[in-house]
C-alpha positions as CSV (number, residue, x, y, z in Angstrom):
1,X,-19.6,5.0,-57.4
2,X,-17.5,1.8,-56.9
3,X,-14.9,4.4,-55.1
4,X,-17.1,5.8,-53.0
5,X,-19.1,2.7,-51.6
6,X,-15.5,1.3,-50.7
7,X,-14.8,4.1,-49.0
8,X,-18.3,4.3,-46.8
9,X,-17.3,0.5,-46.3
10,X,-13.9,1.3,-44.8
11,X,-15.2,4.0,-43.0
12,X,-18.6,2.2,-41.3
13,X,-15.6,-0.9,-40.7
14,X,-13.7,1.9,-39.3
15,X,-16.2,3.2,-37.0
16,X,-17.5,-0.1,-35.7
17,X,-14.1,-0.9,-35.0
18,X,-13.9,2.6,-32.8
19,X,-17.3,1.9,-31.6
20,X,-16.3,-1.5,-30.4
21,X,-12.9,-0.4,-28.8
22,X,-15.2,1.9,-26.8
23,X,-17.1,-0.5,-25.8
24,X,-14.8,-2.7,-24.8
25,X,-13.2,0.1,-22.8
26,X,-16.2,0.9,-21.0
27,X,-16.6,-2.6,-19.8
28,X,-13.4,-2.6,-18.4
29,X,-13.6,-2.1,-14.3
30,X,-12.6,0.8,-12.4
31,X,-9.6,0.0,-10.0
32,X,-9.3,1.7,-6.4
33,X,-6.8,0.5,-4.1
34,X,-6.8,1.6,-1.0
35,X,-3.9,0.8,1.1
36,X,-3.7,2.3,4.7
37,X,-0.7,2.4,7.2
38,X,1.2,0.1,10.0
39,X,-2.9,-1.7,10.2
40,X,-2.4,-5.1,11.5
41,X,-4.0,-8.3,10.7
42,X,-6.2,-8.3,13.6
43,X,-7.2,-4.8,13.5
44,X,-10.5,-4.7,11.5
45,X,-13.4,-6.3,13.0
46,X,-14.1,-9.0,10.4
47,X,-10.6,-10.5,11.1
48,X,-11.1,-10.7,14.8
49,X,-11.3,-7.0,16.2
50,X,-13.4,-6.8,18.9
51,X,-12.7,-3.4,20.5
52,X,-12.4,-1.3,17.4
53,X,-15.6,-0.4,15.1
54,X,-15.0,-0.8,11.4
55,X,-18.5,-1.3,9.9
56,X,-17.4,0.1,6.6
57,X,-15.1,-2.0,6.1
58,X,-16.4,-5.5,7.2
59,X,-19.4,-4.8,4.7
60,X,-16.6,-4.3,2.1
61,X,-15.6,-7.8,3.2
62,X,-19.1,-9.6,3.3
63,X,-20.1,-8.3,-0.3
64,X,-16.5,-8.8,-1.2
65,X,-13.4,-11.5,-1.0
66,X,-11.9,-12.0,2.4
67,X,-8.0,-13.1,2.0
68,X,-6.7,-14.7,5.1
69,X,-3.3,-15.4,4.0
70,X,-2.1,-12.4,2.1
71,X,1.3,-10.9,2.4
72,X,2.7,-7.4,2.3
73,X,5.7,-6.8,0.0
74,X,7.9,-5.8,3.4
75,X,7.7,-5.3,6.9
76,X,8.2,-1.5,6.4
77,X,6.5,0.6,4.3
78,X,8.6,2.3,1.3
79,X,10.0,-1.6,-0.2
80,X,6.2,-2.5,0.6
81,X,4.9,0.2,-1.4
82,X,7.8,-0.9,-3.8
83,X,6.8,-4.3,-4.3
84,X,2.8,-3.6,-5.4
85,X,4.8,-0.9,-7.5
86,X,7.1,-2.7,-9.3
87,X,5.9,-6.5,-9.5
88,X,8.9,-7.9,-7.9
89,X,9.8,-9.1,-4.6
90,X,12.5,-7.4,-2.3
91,X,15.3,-9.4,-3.1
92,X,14.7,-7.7,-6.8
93,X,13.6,-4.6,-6.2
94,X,15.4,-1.4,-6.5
95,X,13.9,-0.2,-3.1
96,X,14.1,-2.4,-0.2
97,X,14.0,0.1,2.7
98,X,13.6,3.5,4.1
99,X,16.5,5.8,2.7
100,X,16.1,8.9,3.2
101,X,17.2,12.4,1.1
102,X,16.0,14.9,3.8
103,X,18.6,14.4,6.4
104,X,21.1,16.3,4.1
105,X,18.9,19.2,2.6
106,X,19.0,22.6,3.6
107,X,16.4,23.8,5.9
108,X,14.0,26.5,4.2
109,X,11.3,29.1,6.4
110,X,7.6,28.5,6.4
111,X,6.4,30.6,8.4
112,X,7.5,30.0,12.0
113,X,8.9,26.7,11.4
114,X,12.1,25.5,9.4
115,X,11.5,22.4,7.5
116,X,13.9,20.3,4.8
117,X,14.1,21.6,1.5
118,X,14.3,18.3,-0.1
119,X,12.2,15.6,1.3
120,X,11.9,11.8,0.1
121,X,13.0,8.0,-0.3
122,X,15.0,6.5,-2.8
123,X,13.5,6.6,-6.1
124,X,12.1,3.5,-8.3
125,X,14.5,3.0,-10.9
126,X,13.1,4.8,-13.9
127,X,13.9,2.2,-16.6
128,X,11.7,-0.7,-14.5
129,X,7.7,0.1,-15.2
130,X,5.3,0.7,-12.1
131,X,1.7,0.2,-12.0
132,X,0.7,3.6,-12.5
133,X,2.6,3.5,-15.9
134,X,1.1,0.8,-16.9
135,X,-2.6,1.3,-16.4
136,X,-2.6,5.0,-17.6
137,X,-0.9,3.1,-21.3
138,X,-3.9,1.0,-21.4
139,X,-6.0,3.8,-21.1
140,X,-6.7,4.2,-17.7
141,X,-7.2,7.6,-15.6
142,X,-5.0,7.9,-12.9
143,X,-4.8,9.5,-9.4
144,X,-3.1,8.9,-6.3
145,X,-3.7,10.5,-2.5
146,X,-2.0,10.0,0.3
147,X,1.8,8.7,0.8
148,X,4.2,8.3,-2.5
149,X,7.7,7.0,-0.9
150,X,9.0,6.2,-4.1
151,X,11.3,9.2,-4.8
152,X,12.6,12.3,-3.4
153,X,11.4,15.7,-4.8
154,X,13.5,16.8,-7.9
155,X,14.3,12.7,-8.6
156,X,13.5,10.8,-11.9
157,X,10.4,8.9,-9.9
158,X,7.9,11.3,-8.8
159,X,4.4,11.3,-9.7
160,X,4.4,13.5,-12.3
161,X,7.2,11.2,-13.8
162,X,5.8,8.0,-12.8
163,X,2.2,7.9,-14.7
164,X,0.5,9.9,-12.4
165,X,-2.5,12.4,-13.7
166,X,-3.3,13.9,-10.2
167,X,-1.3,13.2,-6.7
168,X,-2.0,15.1,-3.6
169,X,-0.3,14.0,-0.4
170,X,3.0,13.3,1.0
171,X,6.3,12.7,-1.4
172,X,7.8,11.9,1.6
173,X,6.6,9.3,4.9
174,X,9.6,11.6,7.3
175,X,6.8,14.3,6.2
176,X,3.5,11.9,7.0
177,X,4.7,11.7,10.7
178,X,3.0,14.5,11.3
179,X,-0.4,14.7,10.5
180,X,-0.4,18.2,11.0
181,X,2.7,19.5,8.7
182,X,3.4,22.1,7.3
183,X,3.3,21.4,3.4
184,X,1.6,18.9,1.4
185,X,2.6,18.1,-2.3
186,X,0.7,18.2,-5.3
187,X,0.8,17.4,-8.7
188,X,-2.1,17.9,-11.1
189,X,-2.3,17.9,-14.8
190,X,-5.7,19.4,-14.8
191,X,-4.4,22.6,-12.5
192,X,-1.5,22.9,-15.0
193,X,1.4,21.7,-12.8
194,X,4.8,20.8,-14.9
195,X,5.9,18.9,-11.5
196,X,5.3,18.2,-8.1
197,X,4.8,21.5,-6.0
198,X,4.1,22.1,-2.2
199,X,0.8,23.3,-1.1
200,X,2.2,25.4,2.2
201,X,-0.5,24.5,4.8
202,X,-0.4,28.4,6.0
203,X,-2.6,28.3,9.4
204,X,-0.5,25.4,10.5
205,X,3.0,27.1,9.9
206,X,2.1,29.6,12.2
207,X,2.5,27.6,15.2
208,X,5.3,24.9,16.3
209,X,6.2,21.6,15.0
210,X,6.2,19.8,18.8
211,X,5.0,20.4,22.0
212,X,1.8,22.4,23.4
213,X,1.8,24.7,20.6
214,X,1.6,21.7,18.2
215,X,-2.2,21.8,19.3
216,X,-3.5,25.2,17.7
217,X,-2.6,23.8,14.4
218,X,-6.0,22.6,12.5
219,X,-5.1,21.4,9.0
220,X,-5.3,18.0,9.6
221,X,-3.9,16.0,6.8
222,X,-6.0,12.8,6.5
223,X,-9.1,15.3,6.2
224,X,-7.5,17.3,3.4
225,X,-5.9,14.5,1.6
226,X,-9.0,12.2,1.8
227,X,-10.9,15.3,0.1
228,X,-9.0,15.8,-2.7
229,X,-9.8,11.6,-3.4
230,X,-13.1,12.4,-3.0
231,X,-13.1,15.5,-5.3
232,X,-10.7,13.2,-7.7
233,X,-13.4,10.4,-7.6
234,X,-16.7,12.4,-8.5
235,X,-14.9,13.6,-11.4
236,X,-14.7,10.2,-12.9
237,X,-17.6,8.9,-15.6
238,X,-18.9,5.8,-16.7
239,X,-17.0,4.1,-19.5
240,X,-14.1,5.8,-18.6
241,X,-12.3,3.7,-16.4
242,X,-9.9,5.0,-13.6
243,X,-7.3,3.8,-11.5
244,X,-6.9,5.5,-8.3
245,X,-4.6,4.8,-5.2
246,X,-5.7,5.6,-1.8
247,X,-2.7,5.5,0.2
248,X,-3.7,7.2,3.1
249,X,-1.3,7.3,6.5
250,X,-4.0,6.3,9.4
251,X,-3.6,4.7,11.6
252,X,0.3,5.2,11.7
253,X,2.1,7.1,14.2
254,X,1.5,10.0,15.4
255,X,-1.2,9.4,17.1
256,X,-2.9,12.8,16.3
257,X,-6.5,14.4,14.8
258,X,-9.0,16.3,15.4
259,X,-10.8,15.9,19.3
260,X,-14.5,14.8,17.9
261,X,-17.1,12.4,18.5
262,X,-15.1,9.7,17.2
263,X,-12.5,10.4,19.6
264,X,-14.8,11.5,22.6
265,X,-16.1,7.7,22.1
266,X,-13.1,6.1,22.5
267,X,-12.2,7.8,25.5
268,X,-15.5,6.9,27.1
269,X,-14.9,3.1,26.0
270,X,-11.1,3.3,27.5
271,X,-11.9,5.5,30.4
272,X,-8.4,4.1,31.8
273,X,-6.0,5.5,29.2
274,X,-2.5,6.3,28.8
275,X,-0.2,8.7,28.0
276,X,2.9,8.8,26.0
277,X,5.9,11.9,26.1
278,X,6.7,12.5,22.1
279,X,9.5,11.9,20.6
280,X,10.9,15.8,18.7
281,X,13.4,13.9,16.7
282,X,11.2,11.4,14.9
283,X,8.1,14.4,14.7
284,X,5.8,11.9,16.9
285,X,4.2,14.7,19.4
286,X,3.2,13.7,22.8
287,X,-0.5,12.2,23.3
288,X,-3.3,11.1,25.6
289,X,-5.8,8.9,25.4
290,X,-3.2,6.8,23.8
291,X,-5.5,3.7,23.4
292,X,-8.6,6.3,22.0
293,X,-6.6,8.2,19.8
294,X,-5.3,4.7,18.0
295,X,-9.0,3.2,17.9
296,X,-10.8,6.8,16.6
297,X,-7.9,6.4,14.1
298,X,-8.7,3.3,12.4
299,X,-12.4,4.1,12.9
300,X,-11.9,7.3,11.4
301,X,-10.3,5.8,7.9
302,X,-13.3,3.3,8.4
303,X,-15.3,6.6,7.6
304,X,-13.6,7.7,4.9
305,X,-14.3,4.3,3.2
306,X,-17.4,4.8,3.9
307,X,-17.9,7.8,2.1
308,X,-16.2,6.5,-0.8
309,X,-18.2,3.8,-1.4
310,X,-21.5,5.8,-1.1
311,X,-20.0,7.9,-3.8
312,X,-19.9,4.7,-5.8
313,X,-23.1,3.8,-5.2
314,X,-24.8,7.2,-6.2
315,X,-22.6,7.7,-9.2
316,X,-23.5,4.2,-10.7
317,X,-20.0,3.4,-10.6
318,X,-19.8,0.7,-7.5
319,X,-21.0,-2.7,-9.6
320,X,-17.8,-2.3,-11.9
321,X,-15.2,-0.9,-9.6
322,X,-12.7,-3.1,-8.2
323,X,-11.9,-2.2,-4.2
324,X,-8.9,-3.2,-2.8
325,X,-8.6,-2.6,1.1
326,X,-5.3,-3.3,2.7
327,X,-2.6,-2.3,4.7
328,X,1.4,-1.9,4.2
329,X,2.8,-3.6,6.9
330,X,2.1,-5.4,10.4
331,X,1.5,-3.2,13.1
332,X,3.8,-0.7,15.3
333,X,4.5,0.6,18.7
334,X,5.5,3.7,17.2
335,X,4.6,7.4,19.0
336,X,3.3,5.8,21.7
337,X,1.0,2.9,19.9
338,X,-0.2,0.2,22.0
339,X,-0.5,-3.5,19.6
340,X,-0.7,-5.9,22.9
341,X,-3.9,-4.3,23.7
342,X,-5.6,-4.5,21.0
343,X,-4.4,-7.9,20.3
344,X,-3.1,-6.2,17.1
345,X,-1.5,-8.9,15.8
346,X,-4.2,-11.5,15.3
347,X,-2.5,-14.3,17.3
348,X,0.3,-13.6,14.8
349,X,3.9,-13.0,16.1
350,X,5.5,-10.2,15.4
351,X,5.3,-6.8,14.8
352,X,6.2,-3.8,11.9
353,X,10.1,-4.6,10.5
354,X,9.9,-8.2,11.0
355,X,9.6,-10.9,8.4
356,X,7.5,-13.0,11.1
357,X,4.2,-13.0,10.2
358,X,3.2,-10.4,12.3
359,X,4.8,-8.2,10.2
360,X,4.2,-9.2,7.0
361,X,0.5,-10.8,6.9
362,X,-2.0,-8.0,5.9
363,X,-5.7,-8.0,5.5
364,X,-6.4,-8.2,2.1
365,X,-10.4,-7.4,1.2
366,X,-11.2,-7.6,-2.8
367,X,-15.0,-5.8,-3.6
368,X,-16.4,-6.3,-6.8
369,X,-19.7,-6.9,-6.6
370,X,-20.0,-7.5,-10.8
371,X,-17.9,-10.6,-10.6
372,X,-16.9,-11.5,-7.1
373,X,-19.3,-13.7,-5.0
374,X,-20.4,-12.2,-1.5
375,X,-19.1,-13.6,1.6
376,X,-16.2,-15.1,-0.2
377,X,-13.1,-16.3,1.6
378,X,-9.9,-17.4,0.7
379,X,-6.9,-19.2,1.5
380,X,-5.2,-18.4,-1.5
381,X,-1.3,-17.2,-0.7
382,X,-0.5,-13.9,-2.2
383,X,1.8,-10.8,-1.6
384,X,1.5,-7.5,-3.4
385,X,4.0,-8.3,-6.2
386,X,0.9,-10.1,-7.7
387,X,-0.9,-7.3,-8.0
388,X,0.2,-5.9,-11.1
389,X,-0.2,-9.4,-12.9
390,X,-3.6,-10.0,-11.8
391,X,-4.7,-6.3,-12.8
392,X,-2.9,-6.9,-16.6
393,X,-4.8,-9.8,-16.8
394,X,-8.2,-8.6,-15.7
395,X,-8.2,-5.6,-18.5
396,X,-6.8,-7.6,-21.0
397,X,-3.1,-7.0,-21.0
398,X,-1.3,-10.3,-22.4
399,X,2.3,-11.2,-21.8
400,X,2.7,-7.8,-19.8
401,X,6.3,-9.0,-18.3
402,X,7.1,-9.6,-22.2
403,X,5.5,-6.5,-23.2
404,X,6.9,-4.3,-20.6
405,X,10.5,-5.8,-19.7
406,X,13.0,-3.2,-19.4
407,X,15.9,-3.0,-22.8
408,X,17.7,-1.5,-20.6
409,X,18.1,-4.4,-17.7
410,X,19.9,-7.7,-18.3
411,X,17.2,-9.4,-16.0
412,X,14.2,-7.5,-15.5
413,X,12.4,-9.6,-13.2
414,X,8.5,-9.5,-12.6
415,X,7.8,-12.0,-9.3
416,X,4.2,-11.9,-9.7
417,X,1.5,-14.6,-9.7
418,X,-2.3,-13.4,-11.2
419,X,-4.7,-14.1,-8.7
420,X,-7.6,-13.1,-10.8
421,X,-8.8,-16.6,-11.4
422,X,-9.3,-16.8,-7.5
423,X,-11.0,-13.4,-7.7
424,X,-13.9,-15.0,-10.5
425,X,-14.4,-18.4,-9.4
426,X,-11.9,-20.3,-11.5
427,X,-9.0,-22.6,-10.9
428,X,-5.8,-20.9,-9.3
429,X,-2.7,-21.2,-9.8
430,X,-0.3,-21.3,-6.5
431,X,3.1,-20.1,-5.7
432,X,5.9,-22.0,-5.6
433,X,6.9,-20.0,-2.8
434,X,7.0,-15.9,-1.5
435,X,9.8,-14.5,-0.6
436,X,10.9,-11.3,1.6
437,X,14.0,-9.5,2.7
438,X,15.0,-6.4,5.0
439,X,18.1,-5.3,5.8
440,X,17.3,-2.7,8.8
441,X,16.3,-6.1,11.0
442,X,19.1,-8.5,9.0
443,X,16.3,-10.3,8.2
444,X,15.3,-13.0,5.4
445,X,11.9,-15.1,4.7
446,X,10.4,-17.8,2.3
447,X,7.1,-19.3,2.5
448,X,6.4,-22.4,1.1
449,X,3.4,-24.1,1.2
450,X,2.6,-24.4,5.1
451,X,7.2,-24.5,5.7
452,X,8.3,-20.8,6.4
453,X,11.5,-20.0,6.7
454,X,13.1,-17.2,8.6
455,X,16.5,-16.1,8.6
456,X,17.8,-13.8,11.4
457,X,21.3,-12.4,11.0
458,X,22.1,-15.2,8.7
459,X,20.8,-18.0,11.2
460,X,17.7,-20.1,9.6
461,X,15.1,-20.8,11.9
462,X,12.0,-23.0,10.4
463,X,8.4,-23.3,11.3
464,X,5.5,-25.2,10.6
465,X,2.6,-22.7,10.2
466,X,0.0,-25.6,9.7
467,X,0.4,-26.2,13.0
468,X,2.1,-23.0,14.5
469,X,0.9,-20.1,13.1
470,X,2.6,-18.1,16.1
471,X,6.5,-19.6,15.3
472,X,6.7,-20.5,18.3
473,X,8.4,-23.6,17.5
474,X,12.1,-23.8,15.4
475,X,11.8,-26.9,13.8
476,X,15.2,-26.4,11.5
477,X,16.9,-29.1,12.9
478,X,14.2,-31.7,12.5
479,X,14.4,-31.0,9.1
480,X,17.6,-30.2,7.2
481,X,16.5,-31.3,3.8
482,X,13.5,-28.5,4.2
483,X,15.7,-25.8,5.1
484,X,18.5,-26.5,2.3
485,X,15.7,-26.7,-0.2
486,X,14.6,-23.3,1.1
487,X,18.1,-21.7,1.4
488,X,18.8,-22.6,-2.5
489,X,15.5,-20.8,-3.3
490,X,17.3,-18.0,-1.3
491,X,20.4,-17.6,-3.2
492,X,18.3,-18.1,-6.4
493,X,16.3,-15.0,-5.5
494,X,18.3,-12.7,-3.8
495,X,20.1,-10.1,-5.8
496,X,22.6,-7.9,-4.7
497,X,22.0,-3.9,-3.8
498,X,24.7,-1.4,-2.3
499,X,21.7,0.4,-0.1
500,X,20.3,-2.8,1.3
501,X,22.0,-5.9,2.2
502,X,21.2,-9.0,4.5
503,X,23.2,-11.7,5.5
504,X,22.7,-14.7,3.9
505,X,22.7,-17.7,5.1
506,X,25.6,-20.1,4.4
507,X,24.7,-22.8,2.0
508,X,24.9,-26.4,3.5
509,X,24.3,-28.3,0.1
């Protein structure tokens, strides 16, 4: 009798122990971050927009957290993706541009069109962990839609490889240039795929790639991928939290979709339009309406957000589900795009590839209506590296950099500041400074407090964003001690890569 009350106790200890885990689980938020393409800082109406209807979204901010000082991980859009990837800035990260694997493939036949027979960016490096990886090992489902840009097909980082339960979308942002292509890649666990396969779009292979043809085509991407989220998302049940990323390609160029209302309201708001010729080489087709196709665009994603909130709502799932909406880069003047009229920038200088701020300050909206105040806003400085620390923290992974350092790296680094204290209420932590690099441009920056520092082919220039948020104003030479301070912080951070180098600035003290 003694045995088997001991072994009822252990077993009633063990199921309250189960019991609790799962409760603990189920209290755990949902996670959906959805990060668009080339949107500028000034392009949503609650951070200025005043030509471009967004409703969606601005209620995401008013019953959400508004950042006004958040930073992109790059000024282009793989390293970007990179850095909320990886946790590290780009002068550690393996990625820290756009190098392509297509440009030497074969060519394969789809239908009437050739296409590459490889497609994709350099790969994460396998032994550093990414985000995926790390929410799907503390039990998290995972799903991504929309752009990947973080390996080519066949590579050791692709979806399936990377932590990744279901991916529909593009392995490959040469591919997302056209939003009407002529294959989209897939990956799901639940369909039985061993690895990432192409879904042959087969109405749209049937006509050309460019030019009047280009028109007859009707699979439009944004539609199919932002349906396969949705399907993805009304799979997911209470207490079993999901992490889902949302990358979708609008509003970047081409400036391409379907001729509906949204659209037919934009030309009636810009009855004086204009017209761009196409560019075959780079897959942007020609367009009109240049200035209504762009707006319908970014009113269009507002839509789809939209949609995904309501689904939220009616599923019960919204009060514990943490929405992220933000955007890659600064804005473009890509396949024909117009920033100067829209005041794209936000009286920010600078545009996509640049580390002015233009190009690398974001908006950066945080919903989560169990924990987050409404109407919040917040002055906090972040960049996407923090992303991984603050989602660690907020379902209770401790001493993740510890945890999930790489045996395999001498100096695995992990750049990333939590800002889940802001999130809650509670007293935050700043940086000691954020830090950016791109080699396409030559092109270095720090931010320190209100000092940023940009370095153009090696040559420093300094501004005062307290007073001169445009940079207008090189103030390097009124203060030497600031720029040497910054320029150590330079040589301390920047690591060495054979795809990606800058020129560094030459060290006065």
């Amino acid at each position: 009798m003694q045995e088997s009350a001991k072994y009822l106790m252990l077993m009633c200890g063990a199921a309250s122990a189960s019991l609790s885990a799962a409760n603990k689980a189920s209290e755990r938020p949902n996670v959906l971050y959805i990060m668009c393409d080339d949107m500028g800082y000034g392009d949503l109406g609650c951070y200025g927009q005043q030509q471009i209807s967004t409703p969606n979204i601005d209620s995401l901010a008013r019953s959400g957290m508004m950042f006004l000082q958040a930073y992109a991980g790059s000024p282009v859009s793989a390293p970007s993706r990179a850095c909320l990837m990886t946790g590290q800035h780009s002068g550690h990260t393996a990625v820290r541009g756009n190098k392509e694997y297509w440009a030497s493939a074969s060519m394969v036949q789809y239908g009437n069109c050739l296409d590459y027979s490889v497609v994709g960016q350099e790969p994460y490096d396998p032994r550093h962990v990414i985000l995926p990886e790390i929410m799907k090992d503390n039990g998290y489902t995972t799903g991504m839609f929309g752009k990947w840009a973080g390996g080519y097909e066949g590579s050791a980082s692709t979806p399936d490889r990377r932590g990744i339960d279901e991916f529909f979308g593009y392995i490959c942002q040469f591919q997302a240039h056209l939003y009407y292509p002529n294959f989209l890649n897939r990956y799901s666990r639940a369909m039985g795929d061993t690895a990432v396969v192409r879904e042959v779009l087969e109405q749209n292979v049937q006509h050309p790639m460019f030019g009047d043809g280009y028109r007859l085509r009707k699979q439009y991407s944004a539609d199919i991928i932002h349906r396969r989220a949705m399907q993805w998302l009304e799979g997911q049940q209470q207490g079993k939290p999901f992490f889902g990323l949302l990358t979708y390609t609008l509003p970047h160029a081409e400036l391409a979709q379907p001729s509906d209302s949204i659209v037919a309201h934009y030309k009636n708001q810009f009855f004086t339009d204009h017209t761009w010729g196409g560019d075959e080489g780079s897959r942007y087709n020609p367009v009109e309406h240049t200035h209504a196709q762009f707006a319908a665009m970014i009113t269009r994603l507002d839509a789809y957000v939209g949609e995904i909130v309501a689904l939220l709502k009616r599923k019960g799932l919204y009060d514990n589900t943490i929405v992220v909406f933000t955007s890659d880069n600064g804005p473009h003047e890509e396949g024909g795009a117009d920033p100067e009229f829209f005041g794209r920038d936000g009286k920010l200088r600078g545009l996509k590839r640049q580390c002015l701020e233009g190009g690398i300050r974001v908006p950066f909206i945080v919903n989560w209506p169990a924990k987050i105040a409404a109407g919040s806003v917040s002055n906090h400085q972040l960049a996407f590296y923090d992303v991984m620390p603050t989602l660690c923290e907020i379902i209770g992974v401790k001493n993740f950099a510890k945890r999930y350092a790489s045996k395999e790296i001498n100096d695995d680094y992990f750049d990333g500041l939590s800002f889940a204290p802001e999130l809650t209420g509670k007293k935050q932590t700043s940086h000691e400074f954020l830090y950016w690099e791109f080699h396409e441009t030559d092109q270095i920056a720090v931010r320190m407090g209100d000092w940023k520092l940009v370095v153009m082919a090696g040559e420093p220039h300094l501004y005062n964003l307290a007073t001169d948020l445009h940079e207008d104003n090189d103030v390097a030479a009124d203060y030497p001690e600031q720029v040497d301070e910054m320029i150590r912080i330079i040589y301390r951070e920047h690591t060495d890569n054979p795809y990606f180098t800058v020129t560094l600035p030459k060290a006065r003290n």
